[in-house]
N, C-alpha and C positions, 0 to 999 in steps of 0.2 A: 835692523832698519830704524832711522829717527827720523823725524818730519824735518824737511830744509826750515833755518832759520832764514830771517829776512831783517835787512835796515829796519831801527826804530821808526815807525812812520809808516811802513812801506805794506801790503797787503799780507796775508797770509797763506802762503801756496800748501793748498790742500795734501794731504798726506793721500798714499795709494789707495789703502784702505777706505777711508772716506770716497773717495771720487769713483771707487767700485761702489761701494753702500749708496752713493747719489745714480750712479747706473741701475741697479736695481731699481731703486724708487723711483725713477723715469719710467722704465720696461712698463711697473703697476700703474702708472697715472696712462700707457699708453702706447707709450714711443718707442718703435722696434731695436730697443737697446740692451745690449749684452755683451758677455766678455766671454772669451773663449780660452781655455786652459790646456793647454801645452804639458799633455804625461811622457816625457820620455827625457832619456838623461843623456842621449848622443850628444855628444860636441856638435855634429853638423848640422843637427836637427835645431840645435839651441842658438847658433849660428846664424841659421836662416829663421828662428824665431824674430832676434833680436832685428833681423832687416829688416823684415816684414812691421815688427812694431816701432822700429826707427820712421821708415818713410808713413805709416800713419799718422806717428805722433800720439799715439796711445798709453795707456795702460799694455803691462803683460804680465799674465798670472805663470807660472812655473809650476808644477806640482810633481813632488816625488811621493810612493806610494810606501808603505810601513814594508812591503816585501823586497823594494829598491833598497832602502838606504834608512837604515837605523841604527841602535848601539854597538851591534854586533857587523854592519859595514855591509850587509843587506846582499843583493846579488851587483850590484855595483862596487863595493868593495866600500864606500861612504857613508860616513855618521852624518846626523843633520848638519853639523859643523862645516863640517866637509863637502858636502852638498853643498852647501851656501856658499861657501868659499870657492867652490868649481865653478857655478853659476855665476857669480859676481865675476871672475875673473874672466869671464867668456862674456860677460856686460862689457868692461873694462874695453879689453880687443875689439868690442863693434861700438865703440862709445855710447851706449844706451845709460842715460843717465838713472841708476839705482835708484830715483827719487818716484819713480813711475814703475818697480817692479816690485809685484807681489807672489813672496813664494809660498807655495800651499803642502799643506799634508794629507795626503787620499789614505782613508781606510786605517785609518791609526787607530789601532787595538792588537787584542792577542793573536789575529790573526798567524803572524810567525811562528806563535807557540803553541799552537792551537792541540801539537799532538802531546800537548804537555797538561797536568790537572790546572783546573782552571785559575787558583791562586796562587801559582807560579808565573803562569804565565801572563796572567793581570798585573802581576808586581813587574815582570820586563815590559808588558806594554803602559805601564808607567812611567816606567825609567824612559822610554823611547818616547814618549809624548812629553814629559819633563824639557827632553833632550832637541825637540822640533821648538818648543815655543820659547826654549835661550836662546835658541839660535836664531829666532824673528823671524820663524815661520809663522803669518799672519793670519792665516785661515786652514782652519781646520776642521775637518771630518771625522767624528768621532765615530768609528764603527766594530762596536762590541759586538755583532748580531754571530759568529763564528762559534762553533760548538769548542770547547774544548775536551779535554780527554776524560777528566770525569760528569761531564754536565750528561744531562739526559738528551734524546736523542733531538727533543723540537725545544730551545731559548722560549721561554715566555717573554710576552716584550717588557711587560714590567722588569725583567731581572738585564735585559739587553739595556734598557735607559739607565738603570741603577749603575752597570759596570760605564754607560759612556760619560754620567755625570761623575763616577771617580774618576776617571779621564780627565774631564774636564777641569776638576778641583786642581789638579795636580800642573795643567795649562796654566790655572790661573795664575796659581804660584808661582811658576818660574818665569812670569812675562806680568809680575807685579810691578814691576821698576822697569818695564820698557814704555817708550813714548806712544806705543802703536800696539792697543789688548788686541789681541785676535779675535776674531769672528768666528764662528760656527757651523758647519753644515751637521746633521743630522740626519737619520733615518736610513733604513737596511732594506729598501726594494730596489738592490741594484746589480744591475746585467752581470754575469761571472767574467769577472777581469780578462782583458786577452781576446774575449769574441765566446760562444757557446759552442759544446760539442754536441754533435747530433744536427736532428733537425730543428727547427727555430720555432719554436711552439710559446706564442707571447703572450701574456695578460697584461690589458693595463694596470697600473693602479687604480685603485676602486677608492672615493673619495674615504668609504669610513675605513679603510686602511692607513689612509694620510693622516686625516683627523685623529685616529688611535697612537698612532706613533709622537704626534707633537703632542699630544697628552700625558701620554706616559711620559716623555723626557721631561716637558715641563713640569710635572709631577715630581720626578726624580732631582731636578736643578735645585727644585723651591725646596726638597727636605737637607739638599747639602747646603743651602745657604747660598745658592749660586745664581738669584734673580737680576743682579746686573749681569754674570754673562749669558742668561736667557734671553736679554734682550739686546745681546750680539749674535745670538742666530739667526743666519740672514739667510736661510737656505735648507730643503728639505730633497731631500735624495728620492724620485719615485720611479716608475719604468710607465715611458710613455709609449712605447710600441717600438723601438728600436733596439736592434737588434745586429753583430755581423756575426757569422761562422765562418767555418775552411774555404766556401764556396759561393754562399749565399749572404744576402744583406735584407735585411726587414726593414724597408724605409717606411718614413712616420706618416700617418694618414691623420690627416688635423681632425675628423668629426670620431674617430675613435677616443682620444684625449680631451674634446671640448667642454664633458663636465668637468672635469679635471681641470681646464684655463678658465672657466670661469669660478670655480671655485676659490681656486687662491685668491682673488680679490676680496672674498668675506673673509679672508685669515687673516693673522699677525701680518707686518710688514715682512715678509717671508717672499721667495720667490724656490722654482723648484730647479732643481743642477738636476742635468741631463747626462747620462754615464751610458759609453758604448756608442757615441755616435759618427764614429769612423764611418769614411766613406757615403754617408747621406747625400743627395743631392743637394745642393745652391737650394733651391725653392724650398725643401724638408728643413734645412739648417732657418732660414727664414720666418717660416711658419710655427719653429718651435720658437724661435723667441718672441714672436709675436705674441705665442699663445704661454707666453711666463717660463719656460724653461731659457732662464737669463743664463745661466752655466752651459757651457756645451765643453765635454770633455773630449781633447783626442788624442789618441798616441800612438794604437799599433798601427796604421794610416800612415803616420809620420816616417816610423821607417819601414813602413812598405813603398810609399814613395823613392825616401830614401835608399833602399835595397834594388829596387823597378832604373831608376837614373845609373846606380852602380853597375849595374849588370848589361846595362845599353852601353856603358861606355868600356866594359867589358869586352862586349861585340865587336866595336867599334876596333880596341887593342886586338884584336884576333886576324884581325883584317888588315892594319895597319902598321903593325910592329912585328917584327921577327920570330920567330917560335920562340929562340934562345934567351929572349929579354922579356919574353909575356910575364903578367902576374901570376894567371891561372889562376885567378880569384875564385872563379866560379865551382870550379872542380876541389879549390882548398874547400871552399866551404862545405861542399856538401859532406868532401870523405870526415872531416869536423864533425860534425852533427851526428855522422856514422859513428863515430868512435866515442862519443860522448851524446849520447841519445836522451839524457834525463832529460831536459827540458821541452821534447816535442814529442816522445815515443807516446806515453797516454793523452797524445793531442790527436794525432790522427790515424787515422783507420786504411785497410785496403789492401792490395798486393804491392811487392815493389815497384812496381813502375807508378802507381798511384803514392807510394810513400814519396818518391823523390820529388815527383811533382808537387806535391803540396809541401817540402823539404822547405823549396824554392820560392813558389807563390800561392801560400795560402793566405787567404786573408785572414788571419788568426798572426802570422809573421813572427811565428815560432823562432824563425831565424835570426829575428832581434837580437836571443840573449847569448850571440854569439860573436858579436862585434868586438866584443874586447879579450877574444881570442889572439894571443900574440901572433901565430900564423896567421889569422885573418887578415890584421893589424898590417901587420907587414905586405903583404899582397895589396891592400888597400893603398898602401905607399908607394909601392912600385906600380901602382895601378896610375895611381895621379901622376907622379915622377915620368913617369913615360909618355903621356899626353898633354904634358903639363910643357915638356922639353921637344915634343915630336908631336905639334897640330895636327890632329887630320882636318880632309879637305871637308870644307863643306856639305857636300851632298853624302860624305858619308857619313857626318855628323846628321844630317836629315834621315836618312835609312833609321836609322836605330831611335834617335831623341830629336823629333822631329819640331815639339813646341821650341824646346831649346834653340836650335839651328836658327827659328824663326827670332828666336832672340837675339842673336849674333846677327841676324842680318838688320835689326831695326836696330840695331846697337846699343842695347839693353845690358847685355854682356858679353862679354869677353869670350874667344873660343879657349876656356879654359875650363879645367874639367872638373874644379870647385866649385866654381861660376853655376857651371851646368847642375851642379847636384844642388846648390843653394837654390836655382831657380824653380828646379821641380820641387821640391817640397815648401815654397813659398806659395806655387801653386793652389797648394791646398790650405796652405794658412790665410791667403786672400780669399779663399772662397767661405772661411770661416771669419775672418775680419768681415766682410760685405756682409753677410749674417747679421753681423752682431751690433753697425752700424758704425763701425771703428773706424771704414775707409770712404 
């Protein structure tokens, strides 16, 4: 990423980075503003990102997560290279000018290697953070807090800051000769990726929890030599009462976190990222930025959205198209997931009729990491392909996707069944722009 040049003479158009760091520092002086971050690597999810921050006219943060997309090509199959090159080129196709998009790295540490001794796998999550900030990933989350194989069984945080300021160092390094350093998040009070298993049992953070953690790092920054990028940590990771599982959601109750938002205003110029806040309600997504959680992170939301539209227009083809020509999306999927169960089996609990259901729609959306499944893939194709060439009528477009349908009649979009899945998961990225003040 490099900041637009401009005519001699002529103003200087803010680089992304900067005019995120002037949003934060609006949020603290008061103004319910904040940027919302986009964790998922679907093309249609990215798709309808880029729309949704086209007709804002915004900023858009991207975030791929050290489990996604690192040296070794992550469960996406992508190095940061590669990542950034997939995303830009899906800019590209929706003309979203790259001058306004920021892409982030979540959880960057050994995490991957975790079942490996821990100075093996510190030197790969090296290599992998070396590898995010060539490639001008601009912000990043440094999260050493992960046991690995021979650490003892509880990280001391002193020794959690020490591994994310060698992180750090090694950031610096490879994004010493970019136009745009990266910025910082920090700290390990955050929800387990995906949604929690069990029931939802939450603690907020407790100020001398916060205050411990920016201590020790800064502590750790200032003996690697690293006091300028200490003061591109724009962000500290805490758990503010939110929460989602298979079934259930823990929305945010603002006087549970209220020391917590009035705190941050005696800290550093710091603001706190919000992690797991899929599915909150419009007035929760609100109230947390009001009260300084300027990050709001979302992803498995995205494509449960996404999977929720597919499946309606699934319905829809069942009804509307001939046995002989169906996709049978629905039914590829799940015997998939049957036959390749690593990704959901330690997710959820129950007898079989309780597994397929939550198979399907768990809000945890297990079912994500299965999109780029070539059978899936292809059913998805012949899913579009057939409603794409053979409209259904109206009112059976309403039966199943009904905000949609309302769409097509105020002529919003197209009865088209991209259309339709871009509009639902925009859905929820407008209710995260309105949030955050974008729209």
């Amino acid at each position: 990423m490099t900041t637009q040049t401009n005519p001699p003479g002529s103003a200087t158009v803010e680089n992304p980075v900067s005019a995120m760091r002037r949003i934060f520092r609006e949020n603290r002086a008061g103004n319910a503003h904040g940027i919302y971050s986009v964790c998922s690597a679907h093309p249609l999810v990215l798709d309808a990102a880029f729309a949704q921050a086209s007709a804002d006219k915004s900023l858009l943060l991207i975030e791929a997560t050290c489990n996604q997309v690192n040296q070794d090509g992550g469960y996406t199959g992508l190095t940061p290279s590669g990542f950034r090159d997939y995303v830009h080129s899906i800019a590209a196709g929706a003309d979203y000018p790259l001058e306004q998009l920021i892409l982030g790295g979540d959880h960057l540490g050994p995490n991957p290697w975790r079942s490996q001794p821990a100075a093996t796998a510190m030197e790969k999550a090296s290599v992998m953070v070396h590898a995010y900030a060539l490639a001008g990933f601009a912000k990043i989350h440094l999260d050493a807090s992960m046991r690995c194989a021979d650490d003892p069984t509880v990280l001391s945080d002193a020794e959690i800051a020490e591994r994310a300021a060698r992180l750090c160092e090694v950031a610096e390094d490879a994004a010493a000769h970019s136009s745009i350093r990266p910025v910082y998040i920090v700290g390990t009070e955050v929800p387990i990726p995906g949604g929690a298993q069990g029931e939802l049992e939450i603690d907020v953070t407790s100020i001398a929890n916060v205050q411990k953690t920016l201590e020790v790092h800064r502590y750790a920054f200032e003996r690697h030599g690293l006091s300028s990028a200490w003061e591109r940590v724009v962000g500290v990771v805490v758990q503010p009462g939110v929460e989602f599982g298979d079934e259930a959601i823990a929305d945010y109750i603002p006087r549970n976190a209220a020391e917590l938002s009035h705190w941050i205003l005696s800290a550093e110029e710091i603001v706190f990222e919000a992690h797991s806040t899929d599915y909150q309600m419009a007035d929760s997504l609100r109230h947390l930025v009001r009260d300084h959680f300027a990050i709001l992170k979302v992803g498995p939301e995205l494509t449960f959205v996404l999977r929720k539209a597919v499946f309606g227009l699934a319905h829809i083809e069942e009804e509307w198209i001939s046995d002989a020509g169906r996709s049978k999306i629905r039914a590829i999927f799940d015997r998939v997931m049957v036959e390749d169960p690593g990704n959901w089996q330690g997710y959820y609990r129950g007898d079989a009729h309780q597994l397929r259901i939550a198979r399907a729609y768990s809000l945890s959306d297990r079912i994500r990491y299965y999109w780029p499944n070539a059978e899936v893939s292809s059913a998805l194709s012949v899913l579009i392909e057939n409603l794409l060439h053979h409209s259904a009528p109206l009112p059976l477009v309403a039966q199943y996707l009904p905000f949609q349908a309302e769409a097509i009649r105020r002529g919003e979009i197209a009865n088209d069944p991209r259309a339709m899945i871009r509009h639902s998961v925009r859905q929820t990225l407008a209710r995260y722009s309105q949030a955050c003040g974008l729209s």
